[in-house]
HTML snippet that shows the backbone in 3Dmol.js (N, CA, C, O; Angstrom):
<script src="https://3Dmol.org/build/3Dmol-min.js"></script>
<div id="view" style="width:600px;height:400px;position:relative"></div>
<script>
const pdb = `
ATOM      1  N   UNK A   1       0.809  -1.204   0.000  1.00  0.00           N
ATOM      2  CA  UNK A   1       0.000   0.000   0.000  1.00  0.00           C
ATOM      3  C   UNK A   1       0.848   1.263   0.000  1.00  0.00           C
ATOM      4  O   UNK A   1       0.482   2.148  -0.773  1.00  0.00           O
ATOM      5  N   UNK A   2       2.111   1.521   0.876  1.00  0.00           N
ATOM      6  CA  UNK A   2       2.890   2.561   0.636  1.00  0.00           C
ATOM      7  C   UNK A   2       3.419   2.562  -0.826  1.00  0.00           C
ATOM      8  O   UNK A   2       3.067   3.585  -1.414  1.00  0.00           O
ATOM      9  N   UNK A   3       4.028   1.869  -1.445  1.00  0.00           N
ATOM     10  CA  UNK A   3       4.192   1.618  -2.490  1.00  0.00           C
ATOM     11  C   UNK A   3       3.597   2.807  -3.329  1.00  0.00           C
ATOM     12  O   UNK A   3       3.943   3.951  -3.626  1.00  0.00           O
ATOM     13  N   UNK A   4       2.202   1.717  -3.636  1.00  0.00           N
ATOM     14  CA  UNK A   4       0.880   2.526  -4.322  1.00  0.00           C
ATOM     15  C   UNK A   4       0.818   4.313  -4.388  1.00  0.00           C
ATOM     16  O   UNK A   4       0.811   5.187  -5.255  1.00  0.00           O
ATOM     17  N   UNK A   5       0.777   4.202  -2.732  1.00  0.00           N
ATOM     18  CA  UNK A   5       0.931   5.922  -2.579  1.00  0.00           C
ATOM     19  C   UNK A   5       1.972   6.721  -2.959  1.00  0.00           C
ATOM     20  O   UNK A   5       1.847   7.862  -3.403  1.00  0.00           O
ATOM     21  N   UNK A   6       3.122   6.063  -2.767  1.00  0.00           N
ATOM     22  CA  UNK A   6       4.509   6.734  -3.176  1.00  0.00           C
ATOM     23  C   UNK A   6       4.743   6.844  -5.090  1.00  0.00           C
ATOM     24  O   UNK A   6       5.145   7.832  -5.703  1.00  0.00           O
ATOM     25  N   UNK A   7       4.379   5.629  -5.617  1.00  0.00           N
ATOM     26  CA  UNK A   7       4.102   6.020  -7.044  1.00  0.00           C
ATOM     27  C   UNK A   7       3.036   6.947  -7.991  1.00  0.00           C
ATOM     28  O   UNK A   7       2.881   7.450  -9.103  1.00  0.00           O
ATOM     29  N   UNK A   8       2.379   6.751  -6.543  1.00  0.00           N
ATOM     30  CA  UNK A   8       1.008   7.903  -7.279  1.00  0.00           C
ATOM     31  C   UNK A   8       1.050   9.174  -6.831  1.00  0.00           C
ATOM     32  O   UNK A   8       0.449  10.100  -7.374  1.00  0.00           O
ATOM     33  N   UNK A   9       1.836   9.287  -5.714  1.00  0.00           N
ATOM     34  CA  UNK A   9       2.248  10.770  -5.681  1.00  0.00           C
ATOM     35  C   UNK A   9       3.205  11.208  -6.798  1.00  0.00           C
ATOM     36  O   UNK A   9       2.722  12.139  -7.442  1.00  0.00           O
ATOM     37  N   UNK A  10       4.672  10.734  -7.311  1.00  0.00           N
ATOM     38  CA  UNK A  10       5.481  10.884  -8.256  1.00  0.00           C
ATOM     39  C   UNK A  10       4.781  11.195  -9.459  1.00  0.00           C
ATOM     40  O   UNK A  10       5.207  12.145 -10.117  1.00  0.00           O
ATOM     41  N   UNK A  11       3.472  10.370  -9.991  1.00  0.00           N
ATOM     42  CA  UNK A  11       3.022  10.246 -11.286  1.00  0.00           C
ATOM     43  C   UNK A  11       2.542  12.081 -11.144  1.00  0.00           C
ATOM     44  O   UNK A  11       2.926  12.981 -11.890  1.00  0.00           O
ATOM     45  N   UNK A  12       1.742  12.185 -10.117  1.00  0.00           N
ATOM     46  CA  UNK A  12       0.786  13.561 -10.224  1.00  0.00           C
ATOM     47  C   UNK A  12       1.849  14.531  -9.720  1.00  0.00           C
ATOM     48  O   UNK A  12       1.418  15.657  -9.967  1.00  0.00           O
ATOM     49  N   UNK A  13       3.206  14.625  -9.043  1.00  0.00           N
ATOM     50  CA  UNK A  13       3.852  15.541  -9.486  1.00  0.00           C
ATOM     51  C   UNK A  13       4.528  15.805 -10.764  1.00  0.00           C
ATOM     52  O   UNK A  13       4.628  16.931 -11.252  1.00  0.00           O
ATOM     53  N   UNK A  14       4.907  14.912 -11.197  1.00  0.00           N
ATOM     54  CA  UNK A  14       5.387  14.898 -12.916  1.00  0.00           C
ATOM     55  C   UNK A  14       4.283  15.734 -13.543  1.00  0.00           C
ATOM     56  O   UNK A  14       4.551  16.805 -14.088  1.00  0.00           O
ATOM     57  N   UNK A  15       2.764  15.150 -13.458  1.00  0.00           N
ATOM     58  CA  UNK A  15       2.059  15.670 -14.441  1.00  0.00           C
ATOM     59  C   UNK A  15       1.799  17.099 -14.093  1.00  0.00           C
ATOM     60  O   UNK A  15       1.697  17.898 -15.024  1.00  0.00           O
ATOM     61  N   UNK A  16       1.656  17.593 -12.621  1.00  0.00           N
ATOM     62  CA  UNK A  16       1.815  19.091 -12.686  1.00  0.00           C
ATOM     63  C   UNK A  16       2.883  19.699 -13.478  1.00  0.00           C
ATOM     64  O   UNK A  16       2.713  20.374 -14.493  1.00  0.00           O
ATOM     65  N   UNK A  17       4.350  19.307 -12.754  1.00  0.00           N
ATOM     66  CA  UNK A  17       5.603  19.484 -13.832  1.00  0.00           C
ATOM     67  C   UNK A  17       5.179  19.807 -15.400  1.00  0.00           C
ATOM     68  O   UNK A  17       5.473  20.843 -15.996  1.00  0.00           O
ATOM     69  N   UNK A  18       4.494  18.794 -15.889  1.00  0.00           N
ATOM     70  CA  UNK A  18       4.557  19.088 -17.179  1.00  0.00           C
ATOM     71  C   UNK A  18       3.537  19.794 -17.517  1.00  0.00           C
ATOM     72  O   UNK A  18       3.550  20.188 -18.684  1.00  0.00           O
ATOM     73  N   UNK A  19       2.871  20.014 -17.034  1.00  0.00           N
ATOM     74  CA  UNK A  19       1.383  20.758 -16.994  1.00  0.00           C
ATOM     75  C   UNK A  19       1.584  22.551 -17.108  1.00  0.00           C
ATOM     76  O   UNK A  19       1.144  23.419 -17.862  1.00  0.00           O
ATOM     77  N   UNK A  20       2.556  22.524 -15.838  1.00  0.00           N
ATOM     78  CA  UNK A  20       3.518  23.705 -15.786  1.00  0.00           C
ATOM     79  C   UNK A  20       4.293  24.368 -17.090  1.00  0.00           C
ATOM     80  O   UNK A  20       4.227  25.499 -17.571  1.00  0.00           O
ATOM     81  N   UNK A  21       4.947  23.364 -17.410  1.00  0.00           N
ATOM     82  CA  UNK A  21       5.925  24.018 -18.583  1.00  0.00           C
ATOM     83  C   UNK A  21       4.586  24.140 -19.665  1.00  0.00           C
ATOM     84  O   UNK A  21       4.320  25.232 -20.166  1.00  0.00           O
ATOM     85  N   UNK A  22       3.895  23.100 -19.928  1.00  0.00           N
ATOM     86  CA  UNK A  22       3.453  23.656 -20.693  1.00  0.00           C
ATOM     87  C   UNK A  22       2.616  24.814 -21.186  1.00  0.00           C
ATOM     88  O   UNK A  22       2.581  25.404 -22.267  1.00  0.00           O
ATOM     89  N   UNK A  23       1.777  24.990 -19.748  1.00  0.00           N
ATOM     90  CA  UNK A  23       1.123  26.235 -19.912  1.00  0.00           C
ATOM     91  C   UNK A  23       2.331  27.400 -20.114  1.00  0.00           C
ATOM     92  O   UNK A  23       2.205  28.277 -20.968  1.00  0.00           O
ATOM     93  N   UNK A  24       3.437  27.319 -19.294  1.00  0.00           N
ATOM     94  CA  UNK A  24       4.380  28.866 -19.316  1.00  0.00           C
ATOM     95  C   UNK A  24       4.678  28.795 -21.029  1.00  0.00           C
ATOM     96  O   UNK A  24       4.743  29.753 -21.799  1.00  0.00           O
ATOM     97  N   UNK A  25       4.806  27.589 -21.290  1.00  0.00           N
ATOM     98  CA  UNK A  25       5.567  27.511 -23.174  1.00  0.00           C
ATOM     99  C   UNK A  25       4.266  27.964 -24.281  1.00  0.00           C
ATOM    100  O   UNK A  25       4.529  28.245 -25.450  1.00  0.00           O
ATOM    101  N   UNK A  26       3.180  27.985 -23.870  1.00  0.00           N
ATOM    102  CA  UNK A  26       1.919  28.369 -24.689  1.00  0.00           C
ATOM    103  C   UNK A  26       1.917  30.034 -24.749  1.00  0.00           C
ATOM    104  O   UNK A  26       1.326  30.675 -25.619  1.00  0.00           O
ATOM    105  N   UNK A  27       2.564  30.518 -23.835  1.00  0.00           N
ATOM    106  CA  UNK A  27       2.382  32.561 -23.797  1.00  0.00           C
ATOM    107  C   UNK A  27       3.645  32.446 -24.476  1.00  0.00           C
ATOM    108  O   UNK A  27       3.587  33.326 -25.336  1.00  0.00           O
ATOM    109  N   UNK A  28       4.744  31.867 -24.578  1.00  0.00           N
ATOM    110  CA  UNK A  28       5.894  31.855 -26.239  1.00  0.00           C
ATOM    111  C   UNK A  28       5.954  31.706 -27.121  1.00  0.00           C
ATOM    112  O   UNK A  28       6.949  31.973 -27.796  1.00  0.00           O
ATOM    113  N   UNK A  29       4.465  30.991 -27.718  1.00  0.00           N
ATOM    114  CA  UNK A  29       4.410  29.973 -28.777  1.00  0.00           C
ATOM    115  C   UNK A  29       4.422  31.709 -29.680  1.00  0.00           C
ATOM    116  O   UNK A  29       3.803  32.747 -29.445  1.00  0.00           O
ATOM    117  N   UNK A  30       5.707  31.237 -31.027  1.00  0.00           N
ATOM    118  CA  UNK A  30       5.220  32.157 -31.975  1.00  0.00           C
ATOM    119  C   UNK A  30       4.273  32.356 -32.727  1.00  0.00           C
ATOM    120  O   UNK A  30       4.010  31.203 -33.068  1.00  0.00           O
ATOM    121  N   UNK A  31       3.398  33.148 -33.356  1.00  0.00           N
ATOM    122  CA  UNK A  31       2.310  33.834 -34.068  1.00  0.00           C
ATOM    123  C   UNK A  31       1.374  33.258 -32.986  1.00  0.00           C
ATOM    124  O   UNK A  31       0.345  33.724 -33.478  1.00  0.00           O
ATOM    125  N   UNK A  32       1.056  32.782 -32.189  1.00  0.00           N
ATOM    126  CA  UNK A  32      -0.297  32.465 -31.386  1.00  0.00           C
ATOM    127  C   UNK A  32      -0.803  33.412 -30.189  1.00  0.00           C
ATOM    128  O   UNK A  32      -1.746  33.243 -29.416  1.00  0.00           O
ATOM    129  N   UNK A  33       0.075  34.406 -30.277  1.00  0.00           N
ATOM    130  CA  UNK A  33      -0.574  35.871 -29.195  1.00  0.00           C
ATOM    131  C   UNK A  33       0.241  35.719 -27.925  1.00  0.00           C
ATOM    132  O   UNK A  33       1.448  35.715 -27.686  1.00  0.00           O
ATOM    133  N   UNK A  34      -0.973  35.584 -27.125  1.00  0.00           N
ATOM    134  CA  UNK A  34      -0.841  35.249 -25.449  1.00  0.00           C
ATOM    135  C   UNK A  34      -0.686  34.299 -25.192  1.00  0.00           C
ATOM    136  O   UNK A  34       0.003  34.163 -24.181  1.00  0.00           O
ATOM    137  N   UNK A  35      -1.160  33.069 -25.845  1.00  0.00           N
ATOM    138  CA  UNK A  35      -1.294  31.860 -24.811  1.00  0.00           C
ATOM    139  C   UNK A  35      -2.726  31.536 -24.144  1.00  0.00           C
ATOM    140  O   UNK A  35      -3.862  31.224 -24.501  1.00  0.00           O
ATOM    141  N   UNK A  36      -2.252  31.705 -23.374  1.00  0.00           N
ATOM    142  CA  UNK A  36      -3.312  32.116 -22.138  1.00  0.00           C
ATOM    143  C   UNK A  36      -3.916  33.076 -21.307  1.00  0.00           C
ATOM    144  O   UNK A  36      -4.551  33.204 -20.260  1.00  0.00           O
ATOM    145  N   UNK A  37      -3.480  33.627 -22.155  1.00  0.00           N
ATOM    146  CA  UNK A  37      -3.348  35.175 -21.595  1.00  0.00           C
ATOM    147  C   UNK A  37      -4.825  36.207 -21.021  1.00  0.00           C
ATOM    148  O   UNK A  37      -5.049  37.365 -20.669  1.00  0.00           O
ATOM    149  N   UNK A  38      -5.607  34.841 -21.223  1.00  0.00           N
ATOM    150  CA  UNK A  38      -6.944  35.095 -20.418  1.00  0.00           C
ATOM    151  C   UNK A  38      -7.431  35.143 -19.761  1.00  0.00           C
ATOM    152  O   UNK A  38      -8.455  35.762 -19.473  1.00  0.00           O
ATOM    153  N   UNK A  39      -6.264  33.870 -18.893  1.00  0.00           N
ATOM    154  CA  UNK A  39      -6.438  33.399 -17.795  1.00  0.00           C
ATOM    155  C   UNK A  39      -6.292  33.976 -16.823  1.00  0.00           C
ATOM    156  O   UNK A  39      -5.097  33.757 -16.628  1.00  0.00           O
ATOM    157  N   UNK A  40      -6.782  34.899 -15.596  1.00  0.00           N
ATOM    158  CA  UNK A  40      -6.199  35.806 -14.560  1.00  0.00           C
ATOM    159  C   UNK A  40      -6.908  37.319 -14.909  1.00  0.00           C
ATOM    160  O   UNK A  40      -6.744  38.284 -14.163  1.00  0.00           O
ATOM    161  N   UNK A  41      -7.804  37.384 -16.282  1.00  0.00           N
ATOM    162  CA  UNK A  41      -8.638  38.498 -16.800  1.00  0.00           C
ATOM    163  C   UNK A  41      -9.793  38.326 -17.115  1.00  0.00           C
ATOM    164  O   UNK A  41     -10.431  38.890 -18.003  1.00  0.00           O
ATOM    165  N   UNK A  42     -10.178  37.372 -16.248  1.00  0.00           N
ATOM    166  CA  UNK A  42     -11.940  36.819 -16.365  1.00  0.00           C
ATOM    167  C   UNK A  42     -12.817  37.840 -15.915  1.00  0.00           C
ATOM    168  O   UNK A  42     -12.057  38.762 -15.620  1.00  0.00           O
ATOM    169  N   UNK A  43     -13.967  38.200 -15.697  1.00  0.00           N
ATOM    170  CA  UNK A  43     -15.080  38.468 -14.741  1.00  0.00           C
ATOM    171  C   UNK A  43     -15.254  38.131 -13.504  1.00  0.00           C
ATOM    172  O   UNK A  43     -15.651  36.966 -13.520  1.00  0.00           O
ATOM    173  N   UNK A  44     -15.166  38.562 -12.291  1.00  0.00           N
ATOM    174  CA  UNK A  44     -15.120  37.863 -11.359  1.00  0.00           C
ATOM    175  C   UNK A  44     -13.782  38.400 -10.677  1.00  0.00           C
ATOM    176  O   UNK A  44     -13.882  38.887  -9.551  1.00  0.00           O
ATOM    177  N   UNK A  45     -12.544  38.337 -11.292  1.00  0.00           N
ATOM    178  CA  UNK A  45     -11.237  38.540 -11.347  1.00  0.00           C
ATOM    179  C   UNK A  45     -11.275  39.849 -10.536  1.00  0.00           C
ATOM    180  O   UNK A  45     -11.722  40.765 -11.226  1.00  0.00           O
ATOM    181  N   UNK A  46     -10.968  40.195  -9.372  1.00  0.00           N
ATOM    182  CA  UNK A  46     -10.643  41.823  -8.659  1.00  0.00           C
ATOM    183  C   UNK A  46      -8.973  42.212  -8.398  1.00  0.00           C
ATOM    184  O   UNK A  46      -8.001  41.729  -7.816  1.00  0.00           O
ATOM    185  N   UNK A  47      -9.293  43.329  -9.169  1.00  0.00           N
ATOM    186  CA  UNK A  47      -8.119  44.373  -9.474  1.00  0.00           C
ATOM    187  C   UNK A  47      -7.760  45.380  -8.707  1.00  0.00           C
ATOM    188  O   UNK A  47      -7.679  45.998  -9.768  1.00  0.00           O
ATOM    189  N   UNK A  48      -7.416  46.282  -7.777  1.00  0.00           N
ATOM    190  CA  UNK A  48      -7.608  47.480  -7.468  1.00  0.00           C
ATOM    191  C   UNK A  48      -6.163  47.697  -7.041  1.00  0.00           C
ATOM    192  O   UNK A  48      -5.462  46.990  -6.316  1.00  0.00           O
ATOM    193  N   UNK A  49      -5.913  48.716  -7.593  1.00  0.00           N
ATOM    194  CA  UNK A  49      -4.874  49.379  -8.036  1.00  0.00           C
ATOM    195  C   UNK A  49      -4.758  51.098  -7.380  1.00  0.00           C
ATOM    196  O   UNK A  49      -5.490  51.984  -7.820  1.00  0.00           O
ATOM    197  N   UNK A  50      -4.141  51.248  -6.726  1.00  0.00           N
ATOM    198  CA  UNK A  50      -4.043  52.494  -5.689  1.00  0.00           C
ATOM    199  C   UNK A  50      -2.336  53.286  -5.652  1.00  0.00           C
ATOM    200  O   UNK A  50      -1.286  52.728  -5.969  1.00  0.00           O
ATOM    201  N   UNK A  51      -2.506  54.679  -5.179  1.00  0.00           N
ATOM    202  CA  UNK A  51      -1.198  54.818  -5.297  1.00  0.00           C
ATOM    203  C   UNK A  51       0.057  53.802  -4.738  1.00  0.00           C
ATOM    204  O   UNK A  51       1.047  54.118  -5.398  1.00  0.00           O
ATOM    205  N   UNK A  52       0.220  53.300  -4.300  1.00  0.00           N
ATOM    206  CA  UNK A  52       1.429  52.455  -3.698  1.00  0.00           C
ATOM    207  C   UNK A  52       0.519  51.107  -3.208  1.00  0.00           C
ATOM    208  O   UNK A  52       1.211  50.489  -2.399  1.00  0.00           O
ATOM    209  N   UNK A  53      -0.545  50.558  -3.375  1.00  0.00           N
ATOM    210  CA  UNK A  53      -1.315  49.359  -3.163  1.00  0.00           C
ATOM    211  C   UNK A  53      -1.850  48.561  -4.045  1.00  0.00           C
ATOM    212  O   UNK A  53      -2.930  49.071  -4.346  1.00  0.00           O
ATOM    213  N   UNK A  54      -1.693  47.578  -4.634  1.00  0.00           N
ATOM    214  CA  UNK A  54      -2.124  46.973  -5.620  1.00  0.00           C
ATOM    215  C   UNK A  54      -2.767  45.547  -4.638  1.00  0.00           C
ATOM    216  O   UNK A  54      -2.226  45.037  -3.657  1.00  0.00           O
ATOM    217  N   UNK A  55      -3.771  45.247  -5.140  1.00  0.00           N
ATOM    218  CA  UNK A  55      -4.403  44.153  -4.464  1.00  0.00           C
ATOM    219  C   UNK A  55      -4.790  43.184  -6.129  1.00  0.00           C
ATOM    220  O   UNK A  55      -4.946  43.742  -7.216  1.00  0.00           O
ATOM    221  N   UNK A  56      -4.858  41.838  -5.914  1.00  0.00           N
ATOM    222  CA  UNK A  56      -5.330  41.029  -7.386  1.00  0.00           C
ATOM    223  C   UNK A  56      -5.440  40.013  -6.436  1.00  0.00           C
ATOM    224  O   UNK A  56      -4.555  39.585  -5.695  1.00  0.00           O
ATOM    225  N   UNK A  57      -6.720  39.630  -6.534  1.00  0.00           N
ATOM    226  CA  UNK A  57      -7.687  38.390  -6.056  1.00  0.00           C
ATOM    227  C   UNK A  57      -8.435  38.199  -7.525  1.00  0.00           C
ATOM    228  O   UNK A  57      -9.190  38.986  -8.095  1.00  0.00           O
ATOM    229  N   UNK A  58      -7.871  36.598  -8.040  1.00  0.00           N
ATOM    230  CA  UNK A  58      -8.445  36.072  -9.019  1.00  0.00           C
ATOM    231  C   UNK A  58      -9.263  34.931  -9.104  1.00  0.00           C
ATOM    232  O   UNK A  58      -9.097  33.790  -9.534  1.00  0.00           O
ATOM    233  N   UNK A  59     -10.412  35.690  -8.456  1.00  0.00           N
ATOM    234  CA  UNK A  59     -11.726  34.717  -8.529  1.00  0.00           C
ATOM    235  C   UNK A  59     -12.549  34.024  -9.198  1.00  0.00           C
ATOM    236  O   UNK A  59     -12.794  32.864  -8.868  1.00  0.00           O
ATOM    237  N   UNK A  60     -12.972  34.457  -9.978  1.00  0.00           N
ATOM    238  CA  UNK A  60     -13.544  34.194 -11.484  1.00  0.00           C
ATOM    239  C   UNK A  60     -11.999  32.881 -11.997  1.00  0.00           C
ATOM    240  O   UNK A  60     -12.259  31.680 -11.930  1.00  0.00           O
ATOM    241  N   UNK A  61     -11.013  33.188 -12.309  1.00  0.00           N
ATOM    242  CA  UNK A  61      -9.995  32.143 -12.377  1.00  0.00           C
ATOM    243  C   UNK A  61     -10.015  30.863 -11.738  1.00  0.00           C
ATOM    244  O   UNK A  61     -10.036  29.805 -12.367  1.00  0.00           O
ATOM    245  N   UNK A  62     -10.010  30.929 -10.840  1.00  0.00           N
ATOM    246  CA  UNK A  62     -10.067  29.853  -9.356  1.00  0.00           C
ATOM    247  C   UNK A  62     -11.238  29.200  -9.859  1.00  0.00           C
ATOM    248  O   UNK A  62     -11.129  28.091 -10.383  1.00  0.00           O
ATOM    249  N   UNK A  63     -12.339  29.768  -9.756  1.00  0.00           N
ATOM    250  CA  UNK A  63     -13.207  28.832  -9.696  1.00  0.00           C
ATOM    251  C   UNK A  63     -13.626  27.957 -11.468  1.00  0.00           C
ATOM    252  O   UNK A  63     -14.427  27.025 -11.550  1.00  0.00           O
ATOM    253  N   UNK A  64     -12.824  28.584 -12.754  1.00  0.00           N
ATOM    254  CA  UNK A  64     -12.578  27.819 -13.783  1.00  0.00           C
ATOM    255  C   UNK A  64     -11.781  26.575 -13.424  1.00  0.00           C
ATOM    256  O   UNK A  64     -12.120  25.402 -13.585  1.00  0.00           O
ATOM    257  N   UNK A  65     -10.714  27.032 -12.934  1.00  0.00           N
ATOM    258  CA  UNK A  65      -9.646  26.379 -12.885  1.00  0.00           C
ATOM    259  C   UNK A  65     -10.280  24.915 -11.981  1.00  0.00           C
ATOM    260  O   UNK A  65     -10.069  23.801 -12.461  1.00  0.00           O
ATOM    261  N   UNK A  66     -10.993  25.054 -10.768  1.00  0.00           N
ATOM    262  CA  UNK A  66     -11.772  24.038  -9.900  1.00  0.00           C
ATOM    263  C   UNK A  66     -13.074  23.382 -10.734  1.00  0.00           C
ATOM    264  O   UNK A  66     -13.112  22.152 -10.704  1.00  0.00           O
ATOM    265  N   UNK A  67     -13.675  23.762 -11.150  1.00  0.00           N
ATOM    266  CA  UNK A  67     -14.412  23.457 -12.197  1.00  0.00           C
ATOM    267  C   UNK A  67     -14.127  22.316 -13.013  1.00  0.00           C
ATOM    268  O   UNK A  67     -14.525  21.151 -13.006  1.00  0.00           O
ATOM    269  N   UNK A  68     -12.833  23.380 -14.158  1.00  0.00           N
ATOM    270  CA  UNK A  68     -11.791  21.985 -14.959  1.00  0.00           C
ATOM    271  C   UNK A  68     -11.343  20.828 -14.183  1.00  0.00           C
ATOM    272  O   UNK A  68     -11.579  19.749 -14.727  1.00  0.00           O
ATOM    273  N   UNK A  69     -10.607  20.770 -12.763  1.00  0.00           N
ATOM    274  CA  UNK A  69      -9.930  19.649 -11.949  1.00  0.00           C
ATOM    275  C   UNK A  69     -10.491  19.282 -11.638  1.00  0.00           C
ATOM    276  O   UNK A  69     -10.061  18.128 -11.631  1.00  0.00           O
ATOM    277  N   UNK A  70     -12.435  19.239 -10.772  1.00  0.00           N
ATOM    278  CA  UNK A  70     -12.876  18.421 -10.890  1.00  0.00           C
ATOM    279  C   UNK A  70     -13.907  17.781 -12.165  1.00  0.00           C
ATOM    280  O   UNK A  70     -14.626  16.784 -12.092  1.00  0.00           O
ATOM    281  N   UNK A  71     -13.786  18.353 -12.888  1.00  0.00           N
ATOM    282  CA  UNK A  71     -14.707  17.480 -14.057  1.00  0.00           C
ATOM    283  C   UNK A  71     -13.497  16.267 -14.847  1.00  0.00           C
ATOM    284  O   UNK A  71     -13.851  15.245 -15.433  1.00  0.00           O
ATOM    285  N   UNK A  72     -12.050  16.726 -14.658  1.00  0.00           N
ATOM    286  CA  UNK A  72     -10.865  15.884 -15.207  1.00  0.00           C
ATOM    287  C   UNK A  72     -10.917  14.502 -14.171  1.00  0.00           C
ATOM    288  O   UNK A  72     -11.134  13.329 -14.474  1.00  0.00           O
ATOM    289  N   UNK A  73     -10.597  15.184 -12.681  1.00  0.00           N
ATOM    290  CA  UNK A  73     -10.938  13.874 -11.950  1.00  0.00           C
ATOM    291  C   UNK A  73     -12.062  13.019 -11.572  1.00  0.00           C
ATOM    292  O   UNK A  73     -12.072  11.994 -10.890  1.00  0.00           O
ATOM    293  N   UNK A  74     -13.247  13.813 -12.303  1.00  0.00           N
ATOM    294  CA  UNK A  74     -14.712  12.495 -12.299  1.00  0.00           C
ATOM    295  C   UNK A  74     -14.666  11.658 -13.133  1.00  0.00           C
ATOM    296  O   UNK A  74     -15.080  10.510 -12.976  1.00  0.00           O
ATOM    297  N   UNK A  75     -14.083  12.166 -14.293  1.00  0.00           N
ATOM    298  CA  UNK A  75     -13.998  11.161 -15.304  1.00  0.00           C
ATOM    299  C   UNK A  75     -12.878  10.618 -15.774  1.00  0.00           C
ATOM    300  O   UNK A  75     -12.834  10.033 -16.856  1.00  0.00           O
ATOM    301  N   UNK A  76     -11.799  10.783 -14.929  1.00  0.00           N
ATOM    302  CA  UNK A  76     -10.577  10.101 -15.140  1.00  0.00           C
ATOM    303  C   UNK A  76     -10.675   9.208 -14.052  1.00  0.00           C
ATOM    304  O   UNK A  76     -10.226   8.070 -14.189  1.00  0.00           O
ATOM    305  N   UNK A  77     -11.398   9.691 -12.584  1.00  0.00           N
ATOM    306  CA  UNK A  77     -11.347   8.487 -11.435  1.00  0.00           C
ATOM    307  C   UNK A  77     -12.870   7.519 -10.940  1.00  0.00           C
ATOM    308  O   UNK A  77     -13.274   6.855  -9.985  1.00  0.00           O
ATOM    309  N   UNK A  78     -13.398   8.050 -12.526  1.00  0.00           N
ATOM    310  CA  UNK A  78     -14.754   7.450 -12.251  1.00  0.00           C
ATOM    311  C   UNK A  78     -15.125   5.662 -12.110  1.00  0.00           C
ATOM    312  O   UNK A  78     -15.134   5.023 -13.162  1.00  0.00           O
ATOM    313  N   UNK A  79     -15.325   5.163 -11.208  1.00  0.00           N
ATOM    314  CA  UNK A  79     -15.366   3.647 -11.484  1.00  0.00           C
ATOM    315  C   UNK A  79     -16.693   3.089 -11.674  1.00  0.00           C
ATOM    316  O   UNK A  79     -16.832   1.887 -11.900  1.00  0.00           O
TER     317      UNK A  79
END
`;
const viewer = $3Dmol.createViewer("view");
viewer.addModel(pdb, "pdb");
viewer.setStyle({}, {cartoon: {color: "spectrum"}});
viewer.zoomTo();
viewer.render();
</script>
């Protein structure tokens, strides 16, 4: 059983790892713009910007982003 856990932790840090590069390598890709560059400029998303205070709570984001991870893990861990 440790086993189990110790390989299945490795697998799902790798796949963040690569998950990672790939999103940062998609805002480089030539002729394709931003990337992602949407991501973090949703609706929802709060900005406020003051002389010497900047606050960014990305809400509207978060809750895409939770949305996507669990609809990936219902149907990737669905039995």
């Amino acid at each position: 059983m440790p086993e189990l856990i110790g390989k299945t932790l490795i697998v799902l840090g790798l796949g963040i790892v690569a998950l990672g590069i790939v999103v940062s390598l998609l805002g480089k890709w030539p002729g394709e713009g931003t990337g992602l560059g949407w991501l973090g400029k949703l609706p929802g998303d709060m900005f406020i910007k003051r002389n010497n205070f900047t606050f960014y709570f990305p809400l509207g984001t978060s809750i895409v982003i939770s949305v996507a991870g669990s609809l990936l893990l219902y149907f990737f861990l669905k039995r």
